[in-house]
C-alpha positions as CSV (number, residue, x, y, z in Angstrom):
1,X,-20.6,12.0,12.9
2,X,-17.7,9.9,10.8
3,X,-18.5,6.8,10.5
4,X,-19.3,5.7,7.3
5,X,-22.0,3.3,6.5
6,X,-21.1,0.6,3.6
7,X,-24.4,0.8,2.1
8,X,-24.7,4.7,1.7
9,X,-21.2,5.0,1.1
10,X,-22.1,2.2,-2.1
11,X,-25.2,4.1,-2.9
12,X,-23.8,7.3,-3.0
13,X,-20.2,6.8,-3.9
14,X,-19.7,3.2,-5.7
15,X,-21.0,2.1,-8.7
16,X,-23.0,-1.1,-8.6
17,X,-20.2,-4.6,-8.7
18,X,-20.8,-7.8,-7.5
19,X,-20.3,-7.6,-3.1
20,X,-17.9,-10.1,-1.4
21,X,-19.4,-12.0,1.6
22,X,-18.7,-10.5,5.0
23,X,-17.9,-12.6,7.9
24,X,-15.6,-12.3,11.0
25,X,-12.3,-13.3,10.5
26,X,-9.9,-12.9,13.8
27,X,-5.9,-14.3,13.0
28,X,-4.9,-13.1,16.4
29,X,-4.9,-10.1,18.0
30,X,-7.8,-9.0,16.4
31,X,-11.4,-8.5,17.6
32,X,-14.8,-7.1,15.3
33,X,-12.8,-7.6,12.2
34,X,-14.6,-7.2,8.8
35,X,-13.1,-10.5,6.9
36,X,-13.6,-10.7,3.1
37,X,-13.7,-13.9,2.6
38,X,-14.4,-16.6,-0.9
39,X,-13.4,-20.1,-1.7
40,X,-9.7,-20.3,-2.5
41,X,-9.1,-19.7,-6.1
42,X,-7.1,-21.6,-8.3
43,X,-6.6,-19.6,-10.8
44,X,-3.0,-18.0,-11.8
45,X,-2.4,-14.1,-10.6
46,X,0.1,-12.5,-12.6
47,X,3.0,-10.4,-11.6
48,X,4.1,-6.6,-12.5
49,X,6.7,-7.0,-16.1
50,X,10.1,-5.9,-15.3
51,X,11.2,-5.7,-18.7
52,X,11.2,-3.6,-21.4
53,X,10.8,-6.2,-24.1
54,X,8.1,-7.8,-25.8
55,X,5.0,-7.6,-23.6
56,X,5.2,-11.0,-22.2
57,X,4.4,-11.2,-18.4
58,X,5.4,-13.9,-15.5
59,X,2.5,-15.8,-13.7
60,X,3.0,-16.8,-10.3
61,X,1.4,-19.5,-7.9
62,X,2.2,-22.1,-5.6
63,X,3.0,-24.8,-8.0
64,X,4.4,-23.7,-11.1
65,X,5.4,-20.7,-13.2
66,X,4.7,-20.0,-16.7
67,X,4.9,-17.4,-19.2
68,X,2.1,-16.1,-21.5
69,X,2.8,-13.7,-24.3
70,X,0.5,-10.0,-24.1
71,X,-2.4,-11.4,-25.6
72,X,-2.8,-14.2,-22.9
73,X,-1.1,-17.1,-24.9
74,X,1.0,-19.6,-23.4
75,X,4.7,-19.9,-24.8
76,X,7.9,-22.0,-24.1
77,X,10.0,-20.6,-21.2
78,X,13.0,-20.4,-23.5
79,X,10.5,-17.8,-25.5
80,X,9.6,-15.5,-22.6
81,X,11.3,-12.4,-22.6
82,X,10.5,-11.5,-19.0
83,X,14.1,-11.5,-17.8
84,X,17.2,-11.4,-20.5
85,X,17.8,-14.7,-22.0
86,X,21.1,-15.3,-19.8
87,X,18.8,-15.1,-16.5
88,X,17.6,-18.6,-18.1
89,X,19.7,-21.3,-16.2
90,X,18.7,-24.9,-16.1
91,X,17.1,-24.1,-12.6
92,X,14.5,-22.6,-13.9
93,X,12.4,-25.4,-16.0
94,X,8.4,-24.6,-16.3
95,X,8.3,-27.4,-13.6
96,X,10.1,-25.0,-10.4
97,X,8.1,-23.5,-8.1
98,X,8.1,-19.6,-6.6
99,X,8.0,-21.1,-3.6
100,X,11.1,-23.6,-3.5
101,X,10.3,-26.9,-1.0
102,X,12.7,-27.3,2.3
103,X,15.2,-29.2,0.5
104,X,15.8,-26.7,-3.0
105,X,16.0,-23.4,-2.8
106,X,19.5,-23.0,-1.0
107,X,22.0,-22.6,-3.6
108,X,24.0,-25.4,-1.2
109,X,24.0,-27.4,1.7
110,X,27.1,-27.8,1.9
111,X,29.1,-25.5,4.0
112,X,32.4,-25.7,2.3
113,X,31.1,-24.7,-0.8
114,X,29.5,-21.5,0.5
115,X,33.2,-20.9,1.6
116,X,34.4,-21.3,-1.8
117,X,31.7,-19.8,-4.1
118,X,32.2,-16.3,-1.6
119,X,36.2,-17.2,-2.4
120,X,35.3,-16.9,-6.3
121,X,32.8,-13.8,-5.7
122,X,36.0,-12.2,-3.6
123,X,37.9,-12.8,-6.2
124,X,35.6,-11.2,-8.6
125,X,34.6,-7.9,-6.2
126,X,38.5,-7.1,-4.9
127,X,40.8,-8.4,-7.6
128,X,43.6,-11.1,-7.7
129,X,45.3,-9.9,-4.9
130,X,42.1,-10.5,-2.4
131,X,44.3,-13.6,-1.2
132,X,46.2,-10.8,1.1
133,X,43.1,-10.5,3.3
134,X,44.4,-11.8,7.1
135,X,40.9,-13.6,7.6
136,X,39.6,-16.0,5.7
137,X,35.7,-16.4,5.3
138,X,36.3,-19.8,7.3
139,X,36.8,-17.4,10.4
140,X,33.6,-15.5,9.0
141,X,31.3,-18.3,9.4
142,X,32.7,-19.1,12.9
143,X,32.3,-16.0,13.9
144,X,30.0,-13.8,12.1
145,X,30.9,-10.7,14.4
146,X,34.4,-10.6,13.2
147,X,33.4,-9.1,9.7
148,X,34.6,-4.4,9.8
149,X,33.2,-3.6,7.0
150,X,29.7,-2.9,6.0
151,X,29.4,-4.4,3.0
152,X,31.4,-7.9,4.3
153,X,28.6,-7.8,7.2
154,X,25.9,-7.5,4.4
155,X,27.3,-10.3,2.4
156,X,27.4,-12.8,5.2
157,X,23.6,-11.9,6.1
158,X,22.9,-12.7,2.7
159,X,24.5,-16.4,2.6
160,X,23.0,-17.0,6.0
161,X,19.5,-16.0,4.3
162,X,20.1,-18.0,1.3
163,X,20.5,-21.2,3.4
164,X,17.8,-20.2,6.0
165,X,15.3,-19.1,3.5
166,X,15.2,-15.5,5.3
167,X,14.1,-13.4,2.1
168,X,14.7,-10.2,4.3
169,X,18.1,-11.0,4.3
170,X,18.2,-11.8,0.5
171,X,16.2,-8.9,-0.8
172,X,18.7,-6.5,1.0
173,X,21.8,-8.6,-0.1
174,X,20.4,-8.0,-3.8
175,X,19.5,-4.5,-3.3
176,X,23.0,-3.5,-2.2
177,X,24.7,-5.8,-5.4
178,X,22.5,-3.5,-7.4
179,X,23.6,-0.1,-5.9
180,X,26.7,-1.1,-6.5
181,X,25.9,-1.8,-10.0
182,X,27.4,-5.6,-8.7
183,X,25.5,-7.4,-11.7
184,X,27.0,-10.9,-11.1
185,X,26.2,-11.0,-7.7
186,X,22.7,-9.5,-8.3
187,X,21.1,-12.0,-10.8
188,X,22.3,-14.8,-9.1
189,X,20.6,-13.4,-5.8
190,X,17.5,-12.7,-8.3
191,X,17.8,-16.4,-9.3
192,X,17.5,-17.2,-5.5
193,X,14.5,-15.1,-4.6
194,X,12.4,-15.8,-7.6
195,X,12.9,-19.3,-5.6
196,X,11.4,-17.7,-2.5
197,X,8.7,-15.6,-3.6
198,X,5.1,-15.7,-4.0
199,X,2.3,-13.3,-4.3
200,X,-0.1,-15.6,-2.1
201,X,2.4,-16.7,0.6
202,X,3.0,-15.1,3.9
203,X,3.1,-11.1,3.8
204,X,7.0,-11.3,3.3
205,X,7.0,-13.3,0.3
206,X,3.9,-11.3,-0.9
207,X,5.8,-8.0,-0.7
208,X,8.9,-9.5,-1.9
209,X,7.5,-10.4,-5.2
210,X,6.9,-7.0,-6.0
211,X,10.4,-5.7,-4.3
212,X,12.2,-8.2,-6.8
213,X,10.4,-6.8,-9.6
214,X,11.3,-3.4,-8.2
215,X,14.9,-4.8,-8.3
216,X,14.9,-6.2,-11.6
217,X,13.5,-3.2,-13.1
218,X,16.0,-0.8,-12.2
219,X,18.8,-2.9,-13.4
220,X,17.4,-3.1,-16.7
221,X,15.4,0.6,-16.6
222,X,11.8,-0.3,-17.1
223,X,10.6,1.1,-13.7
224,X,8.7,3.7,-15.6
225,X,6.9,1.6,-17.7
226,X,5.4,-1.2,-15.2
227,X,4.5,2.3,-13.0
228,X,2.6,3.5,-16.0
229,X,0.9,0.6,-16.9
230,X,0.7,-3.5,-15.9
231,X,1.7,-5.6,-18.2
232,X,-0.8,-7.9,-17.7
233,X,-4.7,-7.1,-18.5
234,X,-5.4,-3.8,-16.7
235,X,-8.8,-4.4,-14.8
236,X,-11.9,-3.1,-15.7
237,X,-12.6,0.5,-14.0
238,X,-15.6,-0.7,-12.3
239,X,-12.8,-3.8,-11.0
240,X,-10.1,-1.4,-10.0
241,X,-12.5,0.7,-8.1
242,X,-13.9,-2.4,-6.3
243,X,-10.0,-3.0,-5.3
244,X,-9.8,0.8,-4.2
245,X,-13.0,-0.2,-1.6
246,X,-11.5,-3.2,-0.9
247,X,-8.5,-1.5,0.7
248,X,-10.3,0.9,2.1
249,X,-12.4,-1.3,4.1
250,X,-9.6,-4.0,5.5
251,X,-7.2,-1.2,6.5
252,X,-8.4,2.1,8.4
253,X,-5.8,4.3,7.2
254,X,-7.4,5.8,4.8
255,X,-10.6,6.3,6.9
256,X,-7.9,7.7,9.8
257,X,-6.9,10.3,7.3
258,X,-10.4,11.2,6.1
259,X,-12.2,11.7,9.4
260,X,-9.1,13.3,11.1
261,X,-8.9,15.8,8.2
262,X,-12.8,16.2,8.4
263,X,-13.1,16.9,11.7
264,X,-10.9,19.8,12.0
265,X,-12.9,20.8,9.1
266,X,-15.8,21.0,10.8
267,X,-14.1,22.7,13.9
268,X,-12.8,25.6,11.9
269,X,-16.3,25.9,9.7
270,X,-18.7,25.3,12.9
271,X,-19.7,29.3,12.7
272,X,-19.4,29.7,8.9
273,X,-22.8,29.9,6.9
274,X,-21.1,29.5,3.6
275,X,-17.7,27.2,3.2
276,X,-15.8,26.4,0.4
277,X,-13.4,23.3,0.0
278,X,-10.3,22.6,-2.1
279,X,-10.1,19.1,-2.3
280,X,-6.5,18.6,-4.2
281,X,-7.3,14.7,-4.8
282,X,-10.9,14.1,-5.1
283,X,-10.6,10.8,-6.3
284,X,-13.9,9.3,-5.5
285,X,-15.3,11.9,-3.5
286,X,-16.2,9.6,-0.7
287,X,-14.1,11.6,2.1
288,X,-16.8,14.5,2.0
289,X,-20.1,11.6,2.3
290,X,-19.8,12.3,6.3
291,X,-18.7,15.9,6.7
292,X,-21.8,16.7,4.3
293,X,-23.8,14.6,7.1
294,X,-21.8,16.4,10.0
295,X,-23.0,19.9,8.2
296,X,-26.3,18.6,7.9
297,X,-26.9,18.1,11.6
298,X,-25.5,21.1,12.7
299,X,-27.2,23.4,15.5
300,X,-29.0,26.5,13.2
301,X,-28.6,24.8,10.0
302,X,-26.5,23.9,7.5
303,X,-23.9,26.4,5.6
304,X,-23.8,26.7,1.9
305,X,-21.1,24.5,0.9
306,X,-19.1,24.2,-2.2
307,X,-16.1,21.5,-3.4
308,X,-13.7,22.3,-5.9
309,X,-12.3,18.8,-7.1
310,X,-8.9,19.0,-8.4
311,X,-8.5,15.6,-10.7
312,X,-5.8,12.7,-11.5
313,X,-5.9,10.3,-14.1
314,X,-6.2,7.1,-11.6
315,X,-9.0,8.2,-10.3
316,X,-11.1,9.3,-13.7
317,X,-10.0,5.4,-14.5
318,X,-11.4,4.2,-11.4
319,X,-14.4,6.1,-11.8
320,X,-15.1,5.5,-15.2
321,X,-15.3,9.0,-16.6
322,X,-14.8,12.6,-15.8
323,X,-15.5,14.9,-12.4
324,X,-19.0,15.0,-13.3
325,X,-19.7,11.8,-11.9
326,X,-18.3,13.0,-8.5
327,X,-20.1,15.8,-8.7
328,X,-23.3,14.3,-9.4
329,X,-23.5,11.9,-6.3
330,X,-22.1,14.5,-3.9
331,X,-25.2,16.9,-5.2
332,X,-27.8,13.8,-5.1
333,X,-26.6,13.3,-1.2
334,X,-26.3,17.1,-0.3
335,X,-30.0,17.3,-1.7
336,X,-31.1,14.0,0.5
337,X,-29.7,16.0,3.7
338,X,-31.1,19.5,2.5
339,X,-27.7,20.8,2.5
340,X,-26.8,23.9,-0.1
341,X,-24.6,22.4,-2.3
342,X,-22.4,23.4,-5.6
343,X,-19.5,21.4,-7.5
344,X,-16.9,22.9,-9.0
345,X,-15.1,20.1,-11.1
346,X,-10.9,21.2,-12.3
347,X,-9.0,18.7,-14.2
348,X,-5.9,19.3,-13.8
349,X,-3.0,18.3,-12.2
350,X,-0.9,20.0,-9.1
351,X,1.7,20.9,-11.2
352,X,-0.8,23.1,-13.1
353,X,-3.1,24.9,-10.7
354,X,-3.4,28.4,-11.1
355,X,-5.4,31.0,-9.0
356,X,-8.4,31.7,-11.5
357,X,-8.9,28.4,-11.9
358,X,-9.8,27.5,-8.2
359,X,-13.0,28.9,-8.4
360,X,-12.5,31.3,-4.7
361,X,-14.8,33.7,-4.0
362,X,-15.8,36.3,-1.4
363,X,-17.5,35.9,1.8
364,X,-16.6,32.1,1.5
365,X,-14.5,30.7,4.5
366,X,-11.9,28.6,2.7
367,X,-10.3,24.9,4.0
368,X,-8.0,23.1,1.9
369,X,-7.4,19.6,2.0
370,X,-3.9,17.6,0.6
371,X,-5.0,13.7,1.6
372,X,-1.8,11.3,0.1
373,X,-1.2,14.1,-2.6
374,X,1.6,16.2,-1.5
375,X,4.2,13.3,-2.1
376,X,3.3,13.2,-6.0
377,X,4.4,17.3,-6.2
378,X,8.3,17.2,-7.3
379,X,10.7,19.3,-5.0
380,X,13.7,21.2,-5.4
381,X,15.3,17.8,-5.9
382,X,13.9,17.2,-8.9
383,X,12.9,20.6,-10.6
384,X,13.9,23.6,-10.0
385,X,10.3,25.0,-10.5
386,X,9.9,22.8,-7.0
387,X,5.8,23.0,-7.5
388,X,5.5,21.1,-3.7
389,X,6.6,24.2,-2.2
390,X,5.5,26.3,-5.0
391,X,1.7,24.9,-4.4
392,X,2.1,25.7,-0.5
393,X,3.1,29.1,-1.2
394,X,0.1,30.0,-3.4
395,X,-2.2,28.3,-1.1
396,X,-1.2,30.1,1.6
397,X,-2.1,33.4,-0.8
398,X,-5.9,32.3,-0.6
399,X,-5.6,33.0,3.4
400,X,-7.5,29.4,4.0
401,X,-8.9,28.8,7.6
402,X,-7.6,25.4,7.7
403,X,-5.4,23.5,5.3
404,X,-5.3,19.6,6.0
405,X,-2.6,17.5,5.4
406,X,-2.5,13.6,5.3
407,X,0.4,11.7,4.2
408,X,2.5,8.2,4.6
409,X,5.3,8.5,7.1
410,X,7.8,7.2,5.1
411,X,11.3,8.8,3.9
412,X,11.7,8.4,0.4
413,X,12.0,11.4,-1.2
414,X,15.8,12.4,-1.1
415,X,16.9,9.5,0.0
416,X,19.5,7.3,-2.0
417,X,18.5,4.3,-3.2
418,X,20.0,1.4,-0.7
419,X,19.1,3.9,2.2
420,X,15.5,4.0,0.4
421,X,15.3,0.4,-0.6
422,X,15.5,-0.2,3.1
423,X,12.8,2.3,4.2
424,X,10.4,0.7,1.9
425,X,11.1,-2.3,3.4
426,X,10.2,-1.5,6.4
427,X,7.0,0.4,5.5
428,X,5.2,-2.2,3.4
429,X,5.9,-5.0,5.3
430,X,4.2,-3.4,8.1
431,X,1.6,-3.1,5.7
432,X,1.2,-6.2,4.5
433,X,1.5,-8.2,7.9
434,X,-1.7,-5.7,9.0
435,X,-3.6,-6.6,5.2
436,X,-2.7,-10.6,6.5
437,X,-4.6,-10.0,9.7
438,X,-8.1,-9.5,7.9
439,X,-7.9,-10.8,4.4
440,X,-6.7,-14.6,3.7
441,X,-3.8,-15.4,1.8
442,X,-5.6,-17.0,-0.9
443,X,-8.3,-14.3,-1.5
444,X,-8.3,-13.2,-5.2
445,X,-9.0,-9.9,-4.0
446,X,-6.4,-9.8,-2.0
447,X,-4.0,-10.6,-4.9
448,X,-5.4,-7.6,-6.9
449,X,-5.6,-5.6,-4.2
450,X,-1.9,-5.3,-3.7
451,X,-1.1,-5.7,-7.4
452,X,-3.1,-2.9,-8.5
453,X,-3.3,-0.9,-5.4
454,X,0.0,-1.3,-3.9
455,X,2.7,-2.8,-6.2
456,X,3.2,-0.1,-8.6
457,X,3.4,2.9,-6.2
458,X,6.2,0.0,-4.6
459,X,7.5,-0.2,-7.9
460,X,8.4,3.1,-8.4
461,X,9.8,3.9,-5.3
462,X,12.4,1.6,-6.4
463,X,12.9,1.6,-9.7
464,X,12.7,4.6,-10.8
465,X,14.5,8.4,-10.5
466,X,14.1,11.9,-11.4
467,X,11.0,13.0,-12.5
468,X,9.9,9.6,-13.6
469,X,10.0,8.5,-9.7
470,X,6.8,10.5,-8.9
471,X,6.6,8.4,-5.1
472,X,8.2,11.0,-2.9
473,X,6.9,10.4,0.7
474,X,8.3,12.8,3.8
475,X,7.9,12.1,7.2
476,X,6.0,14.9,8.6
477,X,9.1,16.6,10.5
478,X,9.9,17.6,7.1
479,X,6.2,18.9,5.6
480,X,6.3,21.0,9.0
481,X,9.6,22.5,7.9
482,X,8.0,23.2,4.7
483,X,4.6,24.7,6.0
484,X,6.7,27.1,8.4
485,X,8.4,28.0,5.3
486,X,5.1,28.8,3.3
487,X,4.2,30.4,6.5
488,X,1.6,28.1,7.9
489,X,1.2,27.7,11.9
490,X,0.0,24.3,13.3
491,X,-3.9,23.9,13.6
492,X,-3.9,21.3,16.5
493,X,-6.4,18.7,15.9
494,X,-9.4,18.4,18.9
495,X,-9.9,15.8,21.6
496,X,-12.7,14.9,20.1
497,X,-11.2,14.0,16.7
498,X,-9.0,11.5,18.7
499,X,-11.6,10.1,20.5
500,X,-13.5,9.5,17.6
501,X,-10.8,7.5,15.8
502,X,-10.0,6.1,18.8
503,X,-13.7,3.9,18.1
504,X,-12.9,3.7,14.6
505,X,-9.8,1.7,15.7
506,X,-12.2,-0.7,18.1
507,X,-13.3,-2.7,14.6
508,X,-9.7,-2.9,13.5
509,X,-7.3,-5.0,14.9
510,X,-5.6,-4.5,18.7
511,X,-1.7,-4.0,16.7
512,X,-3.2,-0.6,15.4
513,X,-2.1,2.1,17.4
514,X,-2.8,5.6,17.4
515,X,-0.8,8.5,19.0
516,X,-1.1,12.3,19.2
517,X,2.1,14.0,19.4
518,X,2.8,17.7,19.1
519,X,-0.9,18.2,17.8
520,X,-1.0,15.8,15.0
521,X,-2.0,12.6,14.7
522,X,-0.2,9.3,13.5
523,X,-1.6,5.6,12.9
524,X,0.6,2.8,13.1
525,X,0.5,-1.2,12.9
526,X,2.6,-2.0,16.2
527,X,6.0,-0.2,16.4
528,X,6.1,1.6,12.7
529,X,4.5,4.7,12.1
530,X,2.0,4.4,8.8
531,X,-0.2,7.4,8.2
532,X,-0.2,10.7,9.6
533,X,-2.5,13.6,9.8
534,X,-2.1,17.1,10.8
535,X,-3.5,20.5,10.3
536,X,-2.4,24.3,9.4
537,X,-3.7,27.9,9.3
C-alpha cells in the first residue's frame, strides 16, 4: 500500500536526469541498503560564503584550498574576501590543507605553552588583576575536574580538543567565544577548525564545515544572505531536484513522515466517497503517488478526490516552474488508476492563507496535512501576528477529519543561541553519521546533497535571528500544547501504520529505530530522536 516504487515514482514525479548506479553498500550495521555509488571525484566542491563582501567563495578538498572570485576565476589568497583581511595569518598559505596532517593542526605541542597562551587569554577575558585567582591553570591541566565555573570547564575542553583534534570540542569552544561576543578567542578557534574541517571527511568534519560557516556568519551578519542564496553556482533545477531524490532515497525520514501521515489518511477517509486534501507544502507532490494507489484499491471503489497544493519558492525551483506541473502528473496517475481526480493549485505562502482561497467545499470530508512546514510559520516570538498558531486556529475553523503533522524533533525555536548551537549539534550529526552509512564519503552527490539540501537550513539555525531565522523546529511536546490550544484532540495513528513502517525500516539500516509513544510516532538514528509524526481531529 506505501511503498514507493523508484521507477513510477521517476515517471510520475521526476523529471528525466541522468540515474546513479545502484549497488549494495553495507558500512556496518546495515543490511538491504540502497548504495549510490560512482568513481571518486576529484574535482573541488565549494563551501556556503560567510561574508558579506564581494562574492568570492572558499573551495574545499583534501589537499588544498583556494579562492575563486563569483564568476569561477581563480585569485591570490591575499585577494579573497571570504573572511576579513586580518583572519589572513601566515598559516594560511594556498599550500594548507582543511584537513591539517597528525603533526600541524595543534596550535602547540608543547604543554607549557598551552599554560601560557590561556595565561595571556586570562588576562585578556578578566582583566589585570586575573593574577588573584588561587589556582593556576597548571592545577587545571592536572586535574581537569578542579575547574567551578562553566565557562573555565568549557575552555579547558577546548584546549584539550585543539591538541586531540576533537572538532566537537572546538566547534563548542568557538560557539560559546561567539555568544559572548569573545572575538579574539573566536577567530583564532576559527583559524583552528578551518584546520580540521572538510566537506568529504568523516560525518563530523562534514557537518563541521557548515557549523563554522554558521559560526562565521553570525559574527560578521551574513546568515541571511548564504540562507537566501549560495554563493557559489546555484544548481540547475533539474540538479537540485535530483539532490532532493537523492536524500530521499538514502534516508527514510521523509518516507516515515509520508506514509505515516498517509495512512491515517486513509483510515479517517476509508468511508468517504468524495475527500478533499490540504497539502500546506506540496513540494513535488510525490507524498500523494501511494495514497492515490491506496484509494485506487479500495473495497467499492475509489472516492472522488481533490489536492489543494499550497506552494514555496524552493520547491517551484526544484520543479522548474509553477503548481501546474504538480498538478499535471498527479492527474496523468489518478487517470492511470481510474481514480476521480481534481487539482487545485495556491501559491502562496502560510503566512498568507486565507479561507476563500482554500478551495473547501460541501459534502467533502476534509484532511489536512503540515509535513516539515509548521517550523517555517513564525510564533509569538517573532511577530505578534504569531501566524503558526494563527494557521492552526483557522484550520481548525474548516472542522477537518484529520490534520497530519510531521516535523524534526529538534528545539530550536526559542532557544538562545549557545543552548541552540548545541541542539543542532546534536541533531545533524545524528544525521550525518546515518547519510555516512549508505553514501560514500567521496560521492559528489553526497557533497551536494548536504550543501544544497542540508547546509543552508544548518545555516540559519545558527546564524541568523528574528524573522530572518525562518528554522524554528519544536519538539512535539510543544506542537501538542499548541494543537490543545487550537483545540485539536490526538488522532492516534493505527497498528497497521507502524507495522508498515516497521518493513520500510528492514531496507534501511539496523541503527534506525522506531517508537510509538502516546499515539505518535518518532524515527530515530540510535539514541536521538529525528523525525516525528502524529495526527489530530
Amino acid at each position: 500500500m506505501y511503498h514507493e516504487p523508484l521507477q513510477q515514482m521517476e515517471a510520475y514525479c521526476l523529471p528525466q536526469y541522468q540515474t546513479l548506479n545502484h549497488q549494495l553498500y553495507d558500512s556496518g550495521g546495515g543490511h538491504g541498503i540502497t548504495n549510490f555509488s560512482n568513481p571518486i571525484s576529484s574535482e573541488l566542491y565549494c563551501t556556503l560564503e560567510s561574508s558579506s563582501g564581494t562574492g568570492s567563495f572558499t573551495v574545499y578538498n583534501s589537499t588544498s584550498a583556494v579562492s575563486f572570485t563569483a564568476n569561477g576565476s581563480p585569485i591570490s589568497w591575499q585577494d579573497s574576501h571570504s573572511y576579513p583581511p586580518y583572519q589572513h595569518h601566515n598559516n594560511h598559505s594556498p599550500d594548507n590543507t582543511y584537513i591539517s596532517s597528525m603533526s600541524g593542526s595543534c596550535i602547540t605541542n608543547d604543554l607549557s605553552s598551552i599554560r601560557h597562551k590561556l595565561r595571556e587569554l586570562e588576562s585578556v577575558m578578566l582583566g589585570p588583576d586575573s593574577d588573584n585567582i588561587d589556582d593556576s591553570y597548571d592545577t587545571a591541566f592536572n586535574d581537569g575536574a578542579n575547574f567551578v565555573s562553566s565557562e573555565m570547564e568549557i575552555l579547558r575542553q577546548t584546549m584539550v580538543g585543539i591538541c586531540s583534534k576533537n572538532l566537537k570540542n572546538v566547534l563548542i569552544g568557538c560557539a560559546k567565544a561567539v555568544a559572548d561576543s569573545d572575538l579574539l578567542m573566536a577567530q583564532w578557534l576559527m583559524d583552528e577548525l578551518r584546520q580540521l574541517v572538510a566537506v568529504s571527511g568523516e560525518p563530523i568534519q562534514r557537518l563541521g564545515a557548515y557549523m563554522l560557516e554558521g559560526l562565521v556568519a553570525r559574527m560578521y551578519s551574513s546568515g541571511s544572505s548564504i540562507y537566501k542564496s549560495l554563493r557559489c553556482k546555484e544548481p540547475e533545477s533539474a540538479e537540485l531536484l535530483s539532490y532532493m531524490h537523492i536524500l530521499h532515497e538514502v534516508c527514510p525520514y521523509f518516507k516515515f513522515g509520508y506514509m505515516s501521515a498517509n495512512g491515517a489518511i486513509a483510515e479517517a477517509m476509508k468511508h468517504e466517497d468524495r475527500v478533499h486534501i490540504i497539502d500546506f507544502q506540496i513540494s513535488q507532490g510525490c507524498q500523494w503517488i501511494t495514497l492515490i494507489q491506496a484509494f485506487a484499491a479500495r473495497p467499492g471503489g475509489p472516492p472522488h478526490i481533490r489536492i489543494t497544493g499550497i506552494d514555496d519558492s524552493t520547491s517551484a525551483y526544484a520543479r522548474g516552474g509553477g503548481l501546474h506541473i504538480v498538478g499535471k502528473r498527479l492527474s496523468k496517475l489518478a487517470e492511470h488508476f481510474k481514480v476521480p481526480f481534481e487539482f487545485h493549485a495556491a501559491a502562496m505562502s502560510g503566512c498568507d492563507v486565507q479561507l476563500h482561497k482554500l478551495g473547501v467545499r460541501p459534502g467533502e470530508a476534509l484532511a489536512v496535512n503540515f509535513a516539515f512546514m509548521l517550523h517555517h510559520m513564525p510564533d509569538e516570538s517573532v511577530s505578534i501576528q504569531n501566524h503558526r498558531d494563527m494557521l492552526l486556529r483557522l484550520v481548525k475553523s474548516l472542522s477537518p477529519k484529520v490534520v497530519t503533522l510531521v516535523e524534526q524533533e529538534s528545539n530550536t525555536n526559542t532557544a538562545a543561541f549557545f543552548p541552540r548551537f548545541l541542539e543542532t549539534l546534536d541533531y545533524y550529526t545524528a544525521m550525518f553519521d546515518s547519510i555516512d552509512v549508505t553514501l560514500p564519503r567521496e560521492h559528489k552527490e553526497r557533497i551536494n546533497v548536504e550543501q544544497h539540501c542540508l547546509a543552508r537550513d544548518l545555516v540559519n539555525i545558527i546564524a541568523c535571528e528574528g524573522v530572518e531565522r525562518v528554522e524554528r523546529h519544536e519538539v512535539l511536546g510543544k506542537w501538542r500544547s499548541r494543537f490543545a490550544m487550537a483545540g485539536f484532540t490526538p488522532y492516534p495513528l493505527s497498528s497497521l501504520v507502524n507495522c508498515t513502517i516497521k518493513k520500510l525500516l528492514d531496507n534501511y539500516s539496523d541503527r534506525y529505530r522506531l517508537e510509538e509513544r502516546d499515539g505518535a510516532l518518532y524515527l530515530g538514528w540510535m539514541n536521538r530522536d529525528l523525525v516525528t509524526s502524529s495526527a489530530w481531529k
